[in-house]
N, C-alpha and C positions, 0 to 999 in steps of 0.2 A: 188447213189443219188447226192454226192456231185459232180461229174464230169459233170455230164449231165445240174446239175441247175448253174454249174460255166459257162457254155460254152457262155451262149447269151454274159452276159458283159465281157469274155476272149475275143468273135470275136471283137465285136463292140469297146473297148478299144484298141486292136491291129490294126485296120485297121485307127484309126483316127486319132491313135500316130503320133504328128507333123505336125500336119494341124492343121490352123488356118479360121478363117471366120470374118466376116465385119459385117454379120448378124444383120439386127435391134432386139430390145428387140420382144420377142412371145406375141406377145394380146395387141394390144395397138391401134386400131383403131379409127381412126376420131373422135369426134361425128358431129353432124350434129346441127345447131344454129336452134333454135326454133325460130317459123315464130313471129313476133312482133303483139298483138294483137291489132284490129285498133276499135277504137270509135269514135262517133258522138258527136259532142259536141253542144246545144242550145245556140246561140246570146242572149244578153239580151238589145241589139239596141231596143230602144222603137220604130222607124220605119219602124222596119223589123218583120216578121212573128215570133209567136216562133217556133220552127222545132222539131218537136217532137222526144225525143230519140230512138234511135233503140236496136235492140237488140248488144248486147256487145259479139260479136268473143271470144269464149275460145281458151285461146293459143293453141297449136300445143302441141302436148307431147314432149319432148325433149328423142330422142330416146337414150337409154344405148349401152354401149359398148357389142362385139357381143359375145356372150360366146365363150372362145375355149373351143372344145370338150375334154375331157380326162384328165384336169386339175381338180386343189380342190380333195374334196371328192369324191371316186369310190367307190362304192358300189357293192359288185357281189354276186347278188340274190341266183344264180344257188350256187353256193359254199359257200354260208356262211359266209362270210367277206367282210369286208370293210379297204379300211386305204385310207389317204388325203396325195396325194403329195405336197410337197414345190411349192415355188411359181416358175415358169421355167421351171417345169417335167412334160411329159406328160405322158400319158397311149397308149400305141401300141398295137391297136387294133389287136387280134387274126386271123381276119377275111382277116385282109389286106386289108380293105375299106381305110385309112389314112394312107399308106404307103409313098405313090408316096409325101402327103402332108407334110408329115414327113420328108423326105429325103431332099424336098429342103430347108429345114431350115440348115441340116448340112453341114459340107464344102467339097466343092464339090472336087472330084476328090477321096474321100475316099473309094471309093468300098463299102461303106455300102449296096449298094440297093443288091448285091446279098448273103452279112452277114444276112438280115432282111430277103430275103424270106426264106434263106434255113431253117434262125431257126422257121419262123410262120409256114412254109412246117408241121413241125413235132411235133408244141408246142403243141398244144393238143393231139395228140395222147402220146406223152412223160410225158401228165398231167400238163402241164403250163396252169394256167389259167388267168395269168395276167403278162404283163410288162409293162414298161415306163422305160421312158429316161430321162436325163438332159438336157435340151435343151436352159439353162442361156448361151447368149453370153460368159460371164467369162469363165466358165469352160470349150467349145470348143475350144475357141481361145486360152488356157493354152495345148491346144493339149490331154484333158482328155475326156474320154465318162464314163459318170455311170449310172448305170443302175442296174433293181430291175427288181426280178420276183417272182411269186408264186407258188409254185409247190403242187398241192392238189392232196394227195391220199387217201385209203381209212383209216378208224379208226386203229390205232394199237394196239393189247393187249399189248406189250411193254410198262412198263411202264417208265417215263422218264429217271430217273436213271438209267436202267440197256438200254436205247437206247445213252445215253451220249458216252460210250465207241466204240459202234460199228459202230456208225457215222464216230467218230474219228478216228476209223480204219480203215473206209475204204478210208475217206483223206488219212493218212498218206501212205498208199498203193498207192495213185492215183500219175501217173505220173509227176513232175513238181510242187508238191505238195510241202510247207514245212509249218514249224512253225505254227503248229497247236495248238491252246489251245481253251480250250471249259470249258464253267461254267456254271452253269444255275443261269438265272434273273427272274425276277419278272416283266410281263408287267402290263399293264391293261386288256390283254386278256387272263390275267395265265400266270404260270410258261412256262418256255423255254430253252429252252439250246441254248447258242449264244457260235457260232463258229468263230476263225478270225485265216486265214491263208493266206499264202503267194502261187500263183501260176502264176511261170516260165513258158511263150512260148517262142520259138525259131521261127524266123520268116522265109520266102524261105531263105532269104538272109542269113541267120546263126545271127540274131542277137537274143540277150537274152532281153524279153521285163518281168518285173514283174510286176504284178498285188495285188492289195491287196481285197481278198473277206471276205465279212462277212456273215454267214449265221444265222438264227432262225428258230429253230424247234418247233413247238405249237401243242400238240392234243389237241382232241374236241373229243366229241362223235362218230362225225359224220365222223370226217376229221383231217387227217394228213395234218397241214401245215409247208412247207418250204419254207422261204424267205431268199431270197440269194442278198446280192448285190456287186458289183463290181466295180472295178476303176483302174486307175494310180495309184503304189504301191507310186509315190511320194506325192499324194496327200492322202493317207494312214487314218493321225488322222484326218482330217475334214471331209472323207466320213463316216467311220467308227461313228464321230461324228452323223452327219447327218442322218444314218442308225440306231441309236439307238432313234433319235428325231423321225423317221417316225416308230417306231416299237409303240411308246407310242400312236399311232392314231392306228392301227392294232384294230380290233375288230373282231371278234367269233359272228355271227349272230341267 
């Protein structure tokens, strides 16, 4: 479990290590100036007609900004949860409709687009039923990709406590894997065990890239969930940060 939900933010953080992007801010679209409403005004020249008023033009609506799709609140009917990403993250769709849209936000030359399909290739069959990305200029242009996913399976008789350890074990077994420590928290969606460990890839080139992952494991009745999130091992305590702020929006539907 923990190998397979580390791998989206493993690719995607190692292929973007050291690129940078120019990128405007994501959502920020025009608006468009509302049309000026016109009136007829009456002379009160005593030797001129009075002109009788006409009807008065309602303004124009002043259209809103255009929603981007995948931001805010996600909500996913099918599996029973919901959680809101920060403001700059989006949600990558499973389907691979917002791929191609996606991509040309990050910077280019990263090889992402064939990181993204192998891993939609198989996310649902592997039981991922949700990612996003970080998509804030700051944190591309810092050369970091972070990223969250959900892994739903089915209910477990396990109960947390005695799945605390075997989690953990099978991190510490997993290749590249270190420093692992797990404790259970208290969200608002119940109890969890929140995992933070360190995972080493070695690139073609032989270089050692670290990553720093965070996981949370939640049951429900219905569903085992596992949120996993990832990053640049240097930017380590502000995702980790951040990954506990987006666990407190996590809801059990």
């Amino acid at each position: 479990m923990g190998r397979r939900a580390a791998s989206f933010g493993a690719a995607l953080a190692l292929l973007v290590a050291g690129c940078s992007t120019g990128q405007a801010p994501l959502g920020s679209p025009n608006l468009t100036a509302a049309a000026t409403p016109v009136g007829i005004l009456a002379t009160d020249a005593p030797s001129a007609p009075t002109a009788s008023a006409g009807p008065s033009l309602s303004p124009e609506p002043t259209p809103g900004p255009t929603p981007v799709p995948g931001t805010g609140k996600i909500t996913m009917t099918a599996d029973r949860f919901a959680i809101t990403l920060p403001d700059g993250w989006r949600q990558i769709p499973l389907d691979g409709s917002q791929t191609a849209e996606i991509e040309a936000l990050l910077p280019a030359g990263s090889q992402i687009t064939a990181a993204l399909d192998k891993e939609l290739a198989s996310a649902v069959a592997a039981g991922f039923a949700f990612m996003a990305i970080d998509l804030r200029p700051a944190t591309l242009s810092a050369g970091n990709i972070s990223t969250v996913n959900v892994n739903v399976q089915a209910p477990s008789s396990v109960p947390l406590s005695l799945m605390e350890p075997l989690v953990t074990g099978l991190l510490d077994s997993a290749p590249g894997v270190s420093s692992v420590v797990a404790k259970t928290v208290t969200l608002p969606a119940g109890k969890a065990i929140r995992i933070t460990y360190t995972l080493t890839i070695t690139t073609a080139g032989g270089q050692a890239v670290k990553l720093a992952a965070t996981q949370f494991v939640l049951l429900s009745t219905k569903h085992t969930y596992t949120t996993s999130f990832a990053c640049q091992y240097a930017a380590a305590s502000s995702c980790r940060s951040q990954a506990d702020a987006m666990m407190q929006t996590f809801d059990i539907l």
